[in-house]
Backbone as a ProteinNet text record, in pm:
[ID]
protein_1_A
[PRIMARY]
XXXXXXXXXXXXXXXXXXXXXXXXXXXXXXXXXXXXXXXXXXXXXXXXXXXXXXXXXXXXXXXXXXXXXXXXXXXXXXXXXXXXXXXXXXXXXXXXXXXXXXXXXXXXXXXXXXXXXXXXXXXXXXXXXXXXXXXXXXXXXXXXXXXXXXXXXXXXXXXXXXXXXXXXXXXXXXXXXXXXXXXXXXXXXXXXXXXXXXXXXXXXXXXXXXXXXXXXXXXXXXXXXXXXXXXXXXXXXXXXXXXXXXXXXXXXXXXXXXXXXXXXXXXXXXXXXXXXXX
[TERTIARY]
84.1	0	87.6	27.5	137.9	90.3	251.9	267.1	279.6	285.8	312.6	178.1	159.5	59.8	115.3	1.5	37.5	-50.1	8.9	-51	-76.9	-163.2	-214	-220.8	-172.6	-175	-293.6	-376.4	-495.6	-480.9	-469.6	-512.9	-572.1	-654.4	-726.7	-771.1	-853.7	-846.5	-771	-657.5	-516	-535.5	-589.8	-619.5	-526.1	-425.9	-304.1	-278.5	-302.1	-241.4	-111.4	-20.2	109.8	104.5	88	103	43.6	-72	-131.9	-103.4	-28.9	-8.2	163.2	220.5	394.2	337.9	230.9	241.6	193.4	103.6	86.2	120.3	235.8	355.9	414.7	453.6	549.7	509	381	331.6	320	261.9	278.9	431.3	526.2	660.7	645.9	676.5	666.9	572.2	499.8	399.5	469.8	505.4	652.9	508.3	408	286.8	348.6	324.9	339.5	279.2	209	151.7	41.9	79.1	22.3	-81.2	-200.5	-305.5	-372.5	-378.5	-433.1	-595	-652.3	-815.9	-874	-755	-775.2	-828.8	-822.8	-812	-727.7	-638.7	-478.4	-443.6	-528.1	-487.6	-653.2	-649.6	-748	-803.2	-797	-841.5	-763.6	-601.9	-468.6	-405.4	-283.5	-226.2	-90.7	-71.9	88.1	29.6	-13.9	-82	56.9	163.5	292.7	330.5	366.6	445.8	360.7	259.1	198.9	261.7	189.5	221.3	381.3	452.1	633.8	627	567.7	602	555.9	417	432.8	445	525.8	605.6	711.8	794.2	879.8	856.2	723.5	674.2	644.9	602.6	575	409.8	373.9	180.7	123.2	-17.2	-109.7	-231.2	-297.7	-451.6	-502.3	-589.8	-734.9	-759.6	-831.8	-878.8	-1007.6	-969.2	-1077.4	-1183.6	-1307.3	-1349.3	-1306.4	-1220.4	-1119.5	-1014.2	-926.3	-875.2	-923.2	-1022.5	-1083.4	-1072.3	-1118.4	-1102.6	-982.8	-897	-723.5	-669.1	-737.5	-710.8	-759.3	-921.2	-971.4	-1065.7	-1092.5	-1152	-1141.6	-1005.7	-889.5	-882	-912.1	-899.3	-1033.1	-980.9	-1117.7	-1219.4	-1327.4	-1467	-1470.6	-1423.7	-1458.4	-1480.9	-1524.7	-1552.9	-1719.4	-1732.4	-1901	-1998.5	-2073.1	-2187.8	-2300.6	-2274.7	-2369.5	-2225.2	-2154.8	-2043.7	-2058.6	-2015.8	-1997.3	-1894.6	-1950.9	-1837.9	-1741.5	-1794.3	-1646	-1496	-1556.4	-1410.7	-1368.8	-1388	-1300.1	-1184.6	-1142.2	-1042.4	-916.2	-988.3	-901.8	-843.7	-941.2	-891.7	-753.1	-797	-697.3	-581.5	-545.3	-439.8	-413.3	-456	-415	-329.3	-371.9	-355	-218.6	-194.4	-68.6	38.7	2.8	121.9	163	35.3	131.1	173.1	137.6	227.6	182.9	194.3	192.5	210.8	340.8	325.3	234.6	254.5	141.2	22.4	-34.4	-135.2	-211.7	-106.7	-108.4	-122.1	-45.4	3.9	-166.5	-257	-347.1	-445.5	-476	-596.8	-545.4	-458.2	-438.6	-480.5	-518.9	-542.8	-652.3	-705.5	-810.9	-962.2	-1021.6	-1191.3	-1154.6	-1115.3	-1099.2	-993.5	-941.5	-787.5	-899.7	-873	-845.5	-704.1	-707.6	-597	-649.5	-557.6	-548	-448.4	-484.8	-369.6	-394.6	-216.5	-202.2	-294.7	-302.2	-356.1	-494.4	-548.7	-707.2	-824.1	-819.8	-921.3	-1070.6	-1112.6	-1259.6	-1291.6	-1151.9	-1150.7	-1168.7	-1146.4	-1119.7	-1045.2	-941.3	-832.2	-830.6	-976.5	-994.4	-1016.9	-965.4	-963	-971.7	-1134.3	-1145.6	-1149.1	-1053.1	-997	-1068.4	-1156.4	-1246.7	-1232.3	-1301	-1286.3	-1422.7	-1492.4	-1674.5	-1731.2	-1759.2	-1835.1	-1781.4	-1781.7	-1689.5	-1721.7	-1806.9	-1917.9	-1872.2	-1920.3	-1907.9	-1820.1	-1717.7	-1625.4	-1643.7	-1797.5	-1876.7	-2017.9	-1978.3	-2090.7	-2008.8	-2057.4	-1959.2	-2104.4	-2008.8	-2075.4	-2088.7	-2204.9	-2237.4	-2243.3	-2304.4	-2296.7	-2428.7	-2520.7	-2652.6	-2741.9	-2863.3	-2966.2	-2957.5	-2949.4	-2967.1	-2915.6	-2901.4	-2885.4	-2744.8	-2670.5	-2503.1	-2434.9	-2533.6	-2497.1	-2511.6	-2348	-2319.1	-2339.5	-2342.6	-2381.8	-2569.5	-2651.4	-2758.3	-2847.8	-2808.4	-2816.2	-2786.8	-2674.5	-2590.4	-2613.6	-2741.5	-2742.8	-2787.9	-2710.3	-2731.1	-2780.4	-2916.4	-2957.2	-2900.7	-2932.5	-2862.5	-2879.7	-3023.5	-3050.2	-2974.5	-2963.4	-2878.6	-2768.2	-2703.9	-2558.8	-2530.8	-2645.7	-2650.1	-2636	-2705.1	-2708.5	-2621.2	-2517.4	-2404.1	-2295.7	-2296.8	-2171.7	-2228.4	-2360.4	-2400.2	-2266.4	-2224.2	-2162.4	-2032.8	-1983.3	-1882.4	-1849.2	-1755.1	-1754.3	-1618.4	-1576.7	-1422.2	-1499.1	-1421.3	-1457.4	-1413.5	-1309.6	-1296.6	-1252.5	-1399.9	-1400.6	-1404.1	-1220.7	-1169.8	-1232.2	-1294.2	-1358	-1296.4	-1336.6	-1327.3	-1436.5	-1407.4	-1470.9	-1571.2	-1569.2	-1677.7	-1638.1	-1506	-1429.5	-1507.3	-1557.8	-1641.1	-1559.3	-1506.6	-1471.7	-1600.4	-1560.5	-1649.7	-1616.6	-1693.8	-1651.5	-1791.3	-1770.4	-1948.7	-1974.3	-2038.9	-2026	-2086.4	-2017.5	-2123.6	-2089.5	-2163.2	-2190.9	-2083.4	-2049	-1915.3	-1811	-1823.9	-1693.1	-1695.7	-1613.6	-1649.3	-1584.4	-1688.8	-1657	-1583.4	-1447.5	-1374.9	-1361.8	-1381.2	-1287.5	-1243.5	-1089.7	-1065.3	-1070.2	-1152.1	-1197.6	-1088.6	-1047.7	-975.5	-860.9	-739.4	-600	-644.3	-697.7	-715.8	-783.5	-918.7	-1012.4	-1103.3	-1181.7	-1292	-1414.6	-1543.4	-1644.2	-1699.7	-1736.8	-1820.5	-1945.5	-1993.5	-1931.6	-1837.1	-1786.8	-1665.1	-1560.4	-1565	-1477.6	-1341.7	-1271.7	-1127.2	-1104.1	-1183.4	-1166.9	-1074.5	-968.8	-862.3	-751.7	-741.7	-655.3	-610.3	-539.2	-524.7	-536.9	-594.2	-620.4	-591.9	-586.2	-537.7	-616	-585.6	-588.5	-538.1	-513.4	-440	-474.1	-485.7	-516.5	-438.5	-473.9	-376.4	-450.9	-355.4	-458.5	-373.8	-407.2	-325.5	-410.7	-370.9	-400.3	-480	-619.7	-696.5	-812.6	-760.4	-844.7	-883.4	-967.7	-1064.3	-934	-964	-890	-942.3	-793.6	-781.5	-831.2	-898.3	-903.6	-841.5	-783.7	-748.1	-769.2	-855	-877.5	-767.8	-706.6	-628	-606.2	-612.4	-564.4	-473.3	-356.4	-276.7	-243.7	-178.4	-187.5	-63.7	-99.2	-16.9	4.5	104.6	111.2	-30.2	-117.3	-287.1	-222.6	-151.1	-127.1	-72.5	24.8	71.7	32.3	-88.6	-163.6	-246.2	-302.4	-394.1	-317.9	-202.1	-159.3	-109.5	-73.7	-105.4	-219.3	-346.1	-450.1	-472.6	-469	-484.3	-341.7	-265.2	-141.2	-130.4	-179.7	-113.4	-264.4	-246.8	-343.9	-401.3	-460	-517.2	-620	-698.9	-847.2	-931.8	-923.8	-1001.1	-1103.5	-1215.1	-1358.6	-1402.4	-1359.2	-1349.1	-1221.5	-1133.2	-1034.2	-1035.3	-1121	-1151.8	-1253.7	-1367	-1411.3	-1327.8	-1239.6	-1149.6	-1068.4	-1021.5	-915.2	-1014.3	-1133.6	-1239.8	-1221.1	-1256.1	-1260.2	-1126.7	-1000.5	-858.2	-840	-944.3	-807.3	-855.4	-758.6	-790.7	-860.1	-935.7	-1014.2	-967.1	-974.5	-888	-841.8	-932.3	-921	-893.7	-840	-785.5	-685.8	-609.1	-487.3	-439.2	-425.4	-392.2	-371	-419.9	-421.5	-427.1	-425.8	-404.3	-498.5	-639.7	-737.4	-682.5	-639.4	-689	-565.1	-434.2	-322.6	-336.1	-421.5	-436.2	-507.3	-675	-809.1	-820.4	-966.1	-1090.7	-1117.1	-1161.1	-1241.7	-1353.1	-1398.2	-1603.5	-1693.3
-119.5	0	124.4	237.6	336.2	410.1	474.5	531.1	709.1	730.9	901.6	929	1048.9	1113.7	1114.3	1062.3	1026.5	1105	1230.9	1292.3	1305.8	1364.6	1349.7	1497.7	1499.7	1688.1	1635.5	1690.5	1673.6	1764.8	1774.2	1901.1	1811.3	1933.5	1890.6	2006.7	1966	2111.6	2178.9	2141.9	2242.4	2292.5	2240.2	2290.4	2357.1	2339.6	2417.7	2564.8	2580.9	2724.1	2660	2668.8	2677.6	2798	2932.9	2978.8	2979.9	2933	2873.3	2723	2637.5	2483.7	2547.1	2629.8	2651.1	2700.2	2801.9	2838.4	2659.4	2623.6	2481.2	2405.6	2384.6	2282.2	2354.7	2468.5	2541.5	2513.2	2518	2512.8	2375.5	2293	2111.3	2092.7	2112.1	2092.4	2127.3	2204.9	2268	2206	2116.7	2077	1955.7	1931.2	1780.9	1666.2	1600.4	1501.4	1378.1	1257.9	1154.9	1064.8	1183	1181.3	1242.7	1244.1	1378.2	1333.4	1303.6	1315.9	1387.7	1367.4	1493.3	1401.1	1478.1	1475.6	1481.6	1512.9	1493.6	1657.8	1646.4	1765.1	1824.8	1765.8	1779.2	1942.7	1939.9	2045.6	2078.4	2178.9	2240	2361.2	2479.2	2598.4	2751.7	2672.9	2755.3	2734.6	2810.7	2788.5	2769.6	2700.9	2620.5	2437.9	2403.3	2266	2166.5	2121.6	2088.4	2103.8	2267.5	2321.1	2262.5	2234.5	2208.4	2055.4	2004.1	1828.7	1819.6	1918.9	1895.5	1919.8	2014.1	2086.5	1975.6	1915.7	1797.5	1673.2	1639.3	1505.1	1572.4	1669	1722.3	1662	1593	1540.8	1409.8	1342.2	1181.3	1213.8	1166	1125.4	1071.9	1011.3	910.2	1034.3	970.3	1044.8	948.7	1036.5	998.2	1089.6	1048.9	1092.7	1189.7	1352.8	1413.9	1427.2	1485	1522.1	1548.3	1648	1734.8	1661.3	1514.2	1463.9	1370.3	1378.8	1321.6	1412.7	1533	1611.2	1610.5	1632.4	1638.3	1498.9	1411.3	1256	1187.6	1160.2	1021.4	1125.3	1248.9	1333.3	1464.4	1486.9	1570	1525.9	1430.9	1381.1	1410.5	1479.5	1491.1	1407.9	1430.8	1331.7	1269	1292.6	1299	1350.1	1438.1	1550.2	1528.8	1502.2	1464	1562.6	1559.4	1637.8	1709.4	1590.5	1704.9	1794.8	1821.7	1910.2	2035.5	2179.8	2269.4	2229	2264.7	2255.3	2328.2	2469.7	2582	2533.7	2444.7	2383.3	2292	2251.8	2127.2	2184.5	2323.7	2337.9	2386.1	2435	2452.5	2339.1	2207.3	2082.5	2003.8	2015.4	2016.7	2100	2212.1	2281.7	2214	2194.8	2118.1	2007	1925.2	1732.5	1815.7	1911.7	1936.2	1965.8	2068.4	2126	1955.7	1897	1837.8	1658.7	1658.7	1530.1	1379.8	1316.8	1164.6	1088	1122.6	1051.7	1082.6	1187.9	1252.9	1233	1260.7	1207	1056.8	991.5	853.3	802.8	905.3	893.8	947.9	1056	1096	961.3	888.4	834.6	729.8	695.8	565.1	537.8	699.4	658.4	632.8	598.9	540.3	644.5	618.2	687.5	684.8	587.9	590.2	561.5	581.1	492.1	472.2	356.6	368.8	372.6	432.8	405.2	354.7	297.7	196.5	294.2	356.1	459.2	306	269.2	210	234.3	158.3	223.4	295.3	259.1	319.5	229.6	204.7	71	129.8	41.1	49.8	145.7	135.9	152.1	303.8	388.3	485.2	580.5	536.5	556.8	500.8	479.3	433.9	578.6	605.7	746.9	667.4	755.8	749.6	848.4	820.1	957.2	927.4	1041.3	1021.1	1188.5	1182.7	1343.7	1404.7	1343.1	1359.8	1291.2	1156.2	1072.2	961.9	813.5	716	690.3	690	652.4	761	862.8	994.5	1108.6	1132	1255.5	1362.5	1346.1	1514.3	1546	1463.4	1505.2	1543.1	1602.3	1695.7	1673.2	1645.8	1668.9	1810.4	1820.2	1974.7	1976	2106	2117.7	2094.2	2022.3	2042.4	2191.4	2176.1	2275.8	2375.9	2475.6	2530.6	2684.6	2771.9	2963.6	2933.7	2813.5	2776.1	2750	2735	2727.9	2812.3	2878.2	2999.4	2939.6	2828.6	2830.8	2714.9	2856.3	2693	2653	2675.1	2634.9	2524.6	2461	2349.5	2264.8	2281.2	2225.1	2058.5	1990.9	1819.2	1812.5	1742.7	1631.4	1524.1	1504.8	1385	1256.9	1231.5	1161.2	1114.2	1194.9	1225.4	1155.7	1256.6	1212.4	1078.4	1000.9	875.8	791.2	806	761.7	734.8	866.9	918.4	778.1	772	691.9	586.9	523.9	404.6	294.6	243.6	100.7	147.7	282.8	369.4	372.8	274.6	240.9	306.4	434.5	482.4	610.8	660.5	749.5	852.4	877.5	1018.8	1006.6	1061.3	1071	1173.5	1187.6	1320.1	1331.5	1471.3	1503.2	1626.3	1646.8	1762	1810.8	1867	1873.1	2020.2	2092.4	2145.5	2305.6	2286.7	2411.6	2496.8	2456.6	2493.4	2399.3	2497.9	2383.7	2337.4	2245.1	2162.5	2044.3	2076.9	2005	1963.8	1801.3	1784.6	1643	1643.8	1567.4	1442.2	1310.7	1189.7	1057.8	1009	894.4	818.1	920.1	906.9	969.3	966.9	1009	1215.8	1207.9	1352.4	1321.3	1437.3	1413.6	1574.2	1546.9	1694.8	1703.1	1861.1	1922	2031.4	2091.9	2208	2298.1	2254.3	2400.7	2331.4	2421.4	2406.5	2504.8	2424.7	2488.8	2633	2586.5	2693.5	2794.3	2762.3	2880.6	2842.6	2935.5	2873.5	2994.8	2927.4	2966.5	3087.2	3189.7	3324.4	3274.1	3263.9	3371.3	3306.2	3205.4	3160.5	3290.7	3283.6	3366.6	3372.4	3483.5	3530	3359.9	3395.8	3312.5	3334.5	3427.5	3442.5	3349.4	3264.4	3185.6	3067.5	2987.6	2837.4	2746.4	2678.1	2555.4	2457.6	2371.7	2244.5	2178.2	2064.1	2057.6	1964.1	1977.6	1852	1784.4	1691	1581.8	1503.7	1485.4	1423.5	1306.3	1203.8	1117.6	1098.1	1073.7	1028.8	898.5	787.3	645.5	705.5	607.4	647	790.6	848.1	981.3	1026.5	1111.6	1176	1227.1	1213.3	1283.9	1439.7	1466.5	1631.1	1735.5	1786.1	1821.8	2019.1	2002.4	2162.4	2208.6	2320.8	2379.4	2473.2	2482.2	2550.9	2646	2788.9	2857.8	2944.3	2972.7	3016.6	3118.6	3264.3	3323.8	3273.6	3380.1	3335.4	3429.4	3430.9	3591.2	3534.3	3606.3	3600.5	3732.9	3804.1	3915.7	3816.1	3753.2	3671.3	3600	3527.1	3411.5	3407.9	3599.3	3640.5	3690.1	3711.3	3800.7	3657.9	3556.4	3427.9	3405.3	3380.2	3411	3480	3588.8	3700.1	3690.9	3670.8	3642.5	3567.6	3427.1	3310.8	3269.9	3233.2	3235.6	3011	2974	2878.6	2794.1	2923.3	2864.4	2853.4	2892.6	2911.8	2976.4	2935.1	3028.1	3085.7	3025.5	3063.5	3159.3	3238	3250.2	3399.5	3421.5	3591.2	3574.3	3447.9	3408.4	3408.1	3318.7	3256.3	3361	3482.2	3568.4	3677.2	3673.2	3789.7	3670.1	3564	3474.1	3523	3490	3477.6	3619.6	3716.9	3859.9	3867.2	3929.9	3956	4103.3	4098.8	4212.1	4344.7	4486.4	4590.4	4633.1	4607.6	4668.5	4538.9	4417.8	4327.6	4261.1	4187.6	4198.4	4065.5	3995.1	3874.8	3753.9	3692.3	3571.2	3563.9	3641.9	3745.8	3677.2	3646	3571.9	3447	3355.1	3214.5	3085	3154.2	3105.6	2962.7	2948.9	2774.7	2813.9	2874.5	2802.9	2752.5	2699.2	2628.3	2722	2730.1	2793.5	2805.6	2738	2732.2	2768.2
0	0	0	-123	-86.3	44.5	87.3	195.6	232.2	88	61.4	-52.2	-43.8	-163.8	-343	-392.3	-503.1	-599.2	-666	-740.3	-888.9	-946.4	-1089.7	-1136.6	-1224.6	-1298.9	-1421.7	-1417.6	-1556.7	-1623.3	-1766.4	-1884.1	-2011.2	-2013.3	-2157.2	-2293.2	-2386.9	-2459.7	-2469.2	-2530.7	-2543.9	-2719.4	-2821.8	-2914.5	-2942.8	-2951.5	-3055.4	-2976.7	-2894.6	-2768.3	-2707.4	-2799.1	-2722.5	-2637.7	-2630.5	-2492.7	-2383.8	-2384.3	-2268.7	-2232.1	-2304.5	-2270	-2219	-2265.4	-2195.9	-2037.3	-2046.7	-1919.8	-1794.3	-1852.9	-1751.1	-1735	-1837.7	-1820.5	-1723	-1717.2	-1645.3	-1477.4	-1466.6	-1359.6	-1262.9	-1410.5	-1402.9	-1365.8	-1389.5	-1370.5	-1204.9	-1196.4	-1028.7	-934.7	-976.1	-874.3	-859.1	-1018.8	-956.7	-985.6	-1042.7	-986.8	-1041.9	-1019	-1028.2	-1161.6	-1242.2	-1320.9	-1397.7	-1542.9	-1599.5	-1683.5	-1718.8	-1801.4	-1886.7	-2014.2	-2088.9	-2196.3	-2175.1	-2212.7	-2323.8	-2433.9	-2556.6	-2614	-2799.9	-2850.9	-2822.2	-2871.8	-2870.5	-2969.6	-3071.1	-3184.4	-3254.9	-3341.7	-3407.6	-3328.6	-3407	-3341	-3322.2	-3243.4	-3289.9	-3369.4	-3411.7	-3525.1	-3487.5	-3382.1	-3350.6	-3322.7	-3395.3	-3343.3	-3372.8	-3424.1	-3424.3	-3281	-3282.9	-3188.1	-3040.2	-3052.4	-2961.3	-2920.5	-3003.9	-2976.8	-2929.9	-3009.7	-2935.5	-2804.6	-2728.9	-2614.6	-2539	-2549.4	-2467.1	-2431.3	-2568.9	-2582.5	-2452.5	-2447.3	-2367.7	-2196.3	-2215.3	-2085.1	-2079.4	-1967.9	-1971.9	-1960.6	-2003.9	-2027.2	-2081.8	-2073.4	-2115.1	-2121.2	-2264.6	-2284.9	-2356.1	-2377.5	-2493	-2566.6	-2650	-2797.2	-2786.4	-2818.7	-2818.4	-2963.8	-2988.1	-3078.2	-3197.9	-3190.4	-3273.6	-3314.2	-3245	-3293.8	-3406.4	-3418.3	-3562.2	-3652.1	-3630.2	-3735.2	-3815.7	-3756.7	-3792.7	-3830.1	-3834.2	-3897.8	-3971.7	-3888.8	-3996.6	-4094.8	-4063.4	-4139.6	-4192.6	-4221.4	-4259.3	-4443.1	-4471.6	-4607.1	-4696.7	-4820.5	-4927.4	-4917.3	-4871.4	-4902.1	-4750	-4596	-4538.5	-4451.5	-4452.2	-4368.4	-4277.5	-4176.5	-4206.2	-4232.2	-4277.9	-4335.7	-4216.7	-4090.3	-3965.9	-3902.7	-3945.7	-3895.2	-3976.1	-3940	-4035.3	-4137.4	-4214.6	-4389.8	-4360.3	-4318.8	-4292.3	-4218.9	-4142.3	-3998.9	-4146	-4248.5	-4311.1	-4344.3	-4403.7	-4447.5	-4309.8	-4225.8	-4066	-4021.4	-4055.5	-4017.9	-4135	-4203.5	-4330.2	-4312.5	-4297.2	-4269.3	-4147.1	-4035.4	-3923.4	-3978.5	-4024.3	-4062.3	-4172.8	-4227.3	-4301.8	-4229.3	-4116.2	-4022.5	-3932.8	-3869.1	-3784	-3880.1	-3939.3	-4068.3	-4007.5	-4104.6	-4050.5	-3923.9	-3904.9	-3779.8	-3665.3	-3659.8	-3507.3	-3558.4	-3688.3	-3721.4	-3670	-3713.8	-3656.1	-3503	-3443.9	-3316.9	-3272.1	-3269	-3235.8	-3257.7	-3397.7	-3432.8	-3319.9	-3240.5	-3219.8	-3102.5	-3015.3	-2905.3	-2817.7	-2706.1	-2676.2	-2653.8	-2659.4	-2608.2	-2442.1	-2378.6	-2209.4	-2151.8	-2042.4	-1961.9	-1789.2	-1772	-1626.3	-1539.7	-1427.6	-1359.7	-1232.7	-1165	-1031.1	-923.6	-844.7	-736.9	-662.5	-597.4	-542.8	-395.8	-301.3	-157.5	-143.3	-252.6	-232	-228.1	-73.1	-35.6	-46	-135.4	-174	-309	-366.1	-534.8	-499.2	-399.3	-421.1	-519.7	-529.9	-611.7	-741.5	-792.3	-925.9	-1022	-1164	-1191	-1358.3	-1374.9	-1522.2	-1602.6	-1692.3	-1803.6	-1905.6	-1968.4	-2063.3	-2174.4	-2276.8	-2288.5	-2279.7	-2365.3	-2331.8	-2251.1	-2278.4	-2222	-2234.5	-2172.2	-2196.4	-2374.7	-2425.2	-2530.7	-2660.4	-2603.2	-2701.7	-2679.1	-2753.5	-2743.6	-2771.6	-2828.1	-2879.5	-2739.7	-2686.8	-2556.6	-2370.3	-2394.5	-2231.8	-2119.4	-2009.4	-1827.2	-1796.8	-1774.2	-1732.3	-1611	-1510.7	-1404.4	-1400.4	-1291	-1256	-1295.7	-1327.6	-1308	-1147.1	-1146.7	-1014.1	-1023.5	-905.9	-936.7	-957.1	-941.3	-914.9	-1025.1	-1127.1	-1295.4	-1364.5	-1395.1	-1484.7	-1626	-1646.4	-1803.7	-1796.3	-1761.3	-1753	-1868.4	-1971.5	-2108.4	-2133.9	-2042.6	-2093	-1965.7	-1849.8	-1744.7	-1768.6	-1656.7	-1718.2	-1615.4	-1582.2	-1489	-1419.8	-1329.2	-1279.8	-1382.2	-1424.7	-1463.3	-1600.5	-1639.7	-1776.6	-1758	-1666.3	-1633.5	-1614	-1535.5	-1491.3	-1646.4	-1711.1	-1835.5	-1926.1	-1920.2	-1973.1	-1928.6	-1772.8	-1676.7	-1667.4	-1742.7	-1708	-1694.7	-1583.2	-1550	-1525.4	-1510.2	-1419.1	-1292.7	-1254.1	-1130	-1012.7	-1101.3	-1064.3	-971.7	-889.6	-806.2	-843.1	-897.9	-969.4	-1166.2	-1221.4	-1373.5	-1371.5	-1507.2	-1535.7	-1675.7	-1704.7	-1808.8	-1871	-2005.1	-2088.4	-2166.3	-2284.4	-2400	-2348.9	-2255.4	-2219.8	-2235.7	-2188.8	-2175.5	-2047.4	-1971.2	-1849.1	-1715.4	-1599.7	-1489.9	-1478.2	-1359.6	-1283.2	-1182.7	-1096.3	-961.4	-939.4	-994.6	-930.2	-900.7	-726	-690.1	-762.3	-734.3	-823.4	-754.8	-680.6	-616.1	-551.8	-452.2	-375.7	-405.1	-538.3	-593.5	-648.1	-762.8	-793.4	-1004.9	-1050.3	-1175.8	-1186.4	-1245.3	-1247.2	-1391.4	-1396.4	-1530.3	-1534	-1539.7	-1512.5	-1549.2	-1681.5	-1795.3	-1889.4	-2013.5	-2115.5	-2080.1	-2160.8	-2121.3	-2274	-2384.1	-2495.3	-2451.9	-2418.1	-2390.8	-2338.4	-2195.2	-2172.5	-2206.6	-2204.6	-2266.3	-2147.3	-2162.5	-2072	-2051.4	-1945.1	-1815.6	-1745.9	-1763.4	-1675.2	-1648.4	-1469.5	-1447.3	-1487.9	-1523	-1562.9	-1723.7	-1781	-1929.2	-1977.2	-1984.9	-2085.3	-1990.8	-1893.5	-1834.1	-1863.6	-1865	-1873.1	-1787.8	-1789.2	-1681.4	-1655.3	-1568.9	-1554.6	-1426.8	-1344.5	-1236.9	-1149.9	-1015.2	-962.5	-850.9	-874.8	-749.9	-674.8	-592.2	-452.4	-357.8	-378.6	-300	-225.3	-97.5	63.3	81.5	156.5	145.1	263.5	294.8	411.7	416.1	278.8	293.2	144.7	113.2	14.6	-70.3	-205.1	-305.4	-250	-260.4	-283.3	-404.7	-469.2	-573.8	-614.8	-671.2	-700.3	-842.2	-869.7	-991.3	-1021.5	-1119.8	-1112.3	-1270.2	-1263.9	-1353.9	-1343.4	-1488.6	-1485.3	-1570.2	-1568.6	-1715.4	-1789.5	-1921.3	-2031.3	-2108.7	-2225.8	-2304.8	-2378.4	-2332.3	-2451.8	-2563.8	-2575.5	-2700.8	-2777.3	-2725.9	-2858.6	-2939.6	-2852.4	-2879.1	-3016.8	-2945.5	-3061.1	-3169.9	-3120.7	-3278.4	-3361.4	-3359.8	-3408.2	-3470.2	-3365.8	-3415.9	-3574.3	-3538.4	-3661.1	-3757.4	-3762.8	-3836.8	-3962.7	-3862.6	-3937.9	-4008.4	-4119.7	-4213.4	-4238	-4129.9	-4077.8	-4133.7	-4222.9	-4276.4	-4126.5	-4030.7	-3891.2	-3888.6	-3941.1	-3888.5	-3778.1	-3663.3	-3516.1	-3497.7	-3538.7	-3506.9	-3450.4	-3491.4	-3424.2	-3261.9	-3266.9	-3183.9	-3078	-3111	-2957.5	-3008.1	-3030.4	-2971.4	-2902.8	-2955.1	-2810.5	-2695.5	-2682	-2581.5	-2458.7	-2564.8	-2443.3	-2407.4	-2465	-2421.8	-2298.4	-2223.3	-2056.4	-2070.5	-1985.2	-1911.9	-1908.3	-1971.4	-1957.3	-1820.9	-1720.9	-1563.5	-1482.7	-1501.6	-1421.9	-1449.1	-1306.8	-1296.5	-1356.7	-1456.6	-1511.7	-1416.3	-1392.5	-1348.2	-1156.5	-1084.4	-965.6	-864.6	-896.6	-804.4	-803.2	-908.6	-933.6	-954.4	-877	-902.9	-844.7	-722.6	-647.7	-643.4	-650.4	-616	-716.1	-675.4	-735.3	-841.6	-987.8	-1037.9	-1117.8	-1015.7	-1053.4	-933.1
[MASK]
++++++++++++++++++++++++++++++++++++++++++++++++++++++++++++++++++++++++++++++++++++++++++++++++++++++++++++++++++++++++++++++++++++++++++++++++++++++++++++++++++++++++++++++++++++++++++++++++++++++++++++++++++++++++++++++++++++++++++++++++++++++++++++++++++++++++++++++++++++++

């Protein structure tokens, strides 16, 4: 049984923001975890999606396969693009599947829809941790936060019931999620379903959105996972002048540079260096 705390750094939604994935490596490094997880949607959206995938080979980690990593692979090629998708994203995805080349190509389609992990010392499967990006099932469907005055996005509010539906035969106590670009800390049948928002961009009204996210967990043998939300800043000028620069085929690309810019009257990253942020 282990005898010391054994921690997990999560990121997901990195979508080709090398300067928001340098700043959480930077941060991931310093926390030192025992292990790093990433949630998939690796690339599509920025226009360093290469530069991306290098920066965190630079690290040891295990993921899964987001949404978007289809785009940039099995449907990056003439004549498949699917038809309930916008037409406009095919050629963004296409310039993607050119910058980052075959192999990573390869390397993306190959990887799984789910991982479990086993934390040594967690009696009663505590320490069971399922990495998913949407749903074990679907990588285009995201965990919302419950209906209630506590849901800043309640457009996108999920039921329990739903949810139940979603995790039918989910038996891990903490399922790490993405795809939502929304944190979330929500409790689920003993356990807790986390997501720390997106390292690219998260969606308004999420507080201080122009940040990067991640998050980290800590399990001590005998006691409750620790959970920490965590955001970090990043140069967002550069990000965007990328954005606007580099010529992508990106229909969203003006979208997500209103998304990352920071606030004219606040102090970059200043509230949210170790809390929670949801």
């Amino acid at each position: 049984m282990a005898s010391t705390p054994y921690r997990i750094a999560f990121l997901t939604d990195i979508h080709g923001n090398l300067h928001g994935l340098t700043a959480v490596l930077d941060a991931i490094r310093r926390d030192a975890p025992d292990l790093i997880l990433v949630g998939g949607d690796f690339t599509y959206k920025f226009p360093y999606p290469r530069e991306s995938l290098e920066l965190l080979d630079t690290v040891a980690y295990l993921a899964v396969r987001g949404n978007t990593d289809w785009y940039v692979t099995d449907w990056a090629v003439p004549g498949a693009w699917p038809d309930w998708l916008p037409e406009e994203g095919a050629p963004h995805a296409r310039w993607t599947r050119a910058q980052i080349g075959d192999a990573w190509a390869a390397r993306l389609a190959a990887l799984p829809l789910t991982r479990t992990i086993g934390v040594a010392g967690a009696a009663g499967g505590a320490g069971d941790v399922l990495l998913m990006h949407g749903t074990p099932r679907d990588p285009f469907v995201g965990i919302h936060n419950a209906p209630g005055p506590d849901n800043r996005h309640p457009r996108w509010a999920m039921p329990d019931n739903v949810v139940a539906w979603h995790l039918d035969g989910v038996t891990a106590r903490i399922v790490l999620a993405g795809h939502t670009h929304v944190p979330l800390l929500r409790p689920w049948r003993g356990g807790t379903i986390v997501n720390p928002g997106a390292v690219a961009h998260s969606w308004h009204p999420t507080p201080d959105a122009h940040l990067a996210r991640y998050a980290l967990l800590t399990y001590r043998p005998g006691q409750e996972w620790a959970i920490e939300l965590r955001a970090v800043p990043y140069d967002n000028a550069a990000a965007i002048r990328g954005l606007r620069a580099i010529p992508t085929h990106n229909p969203l690309a003006e979208r997500v540079a209103a998304l990352i810019a920071p606030p004219k009257k606040s102090a970059v990253g200043s509230r949210q260096r170790n809390g929670a942020s949801c």
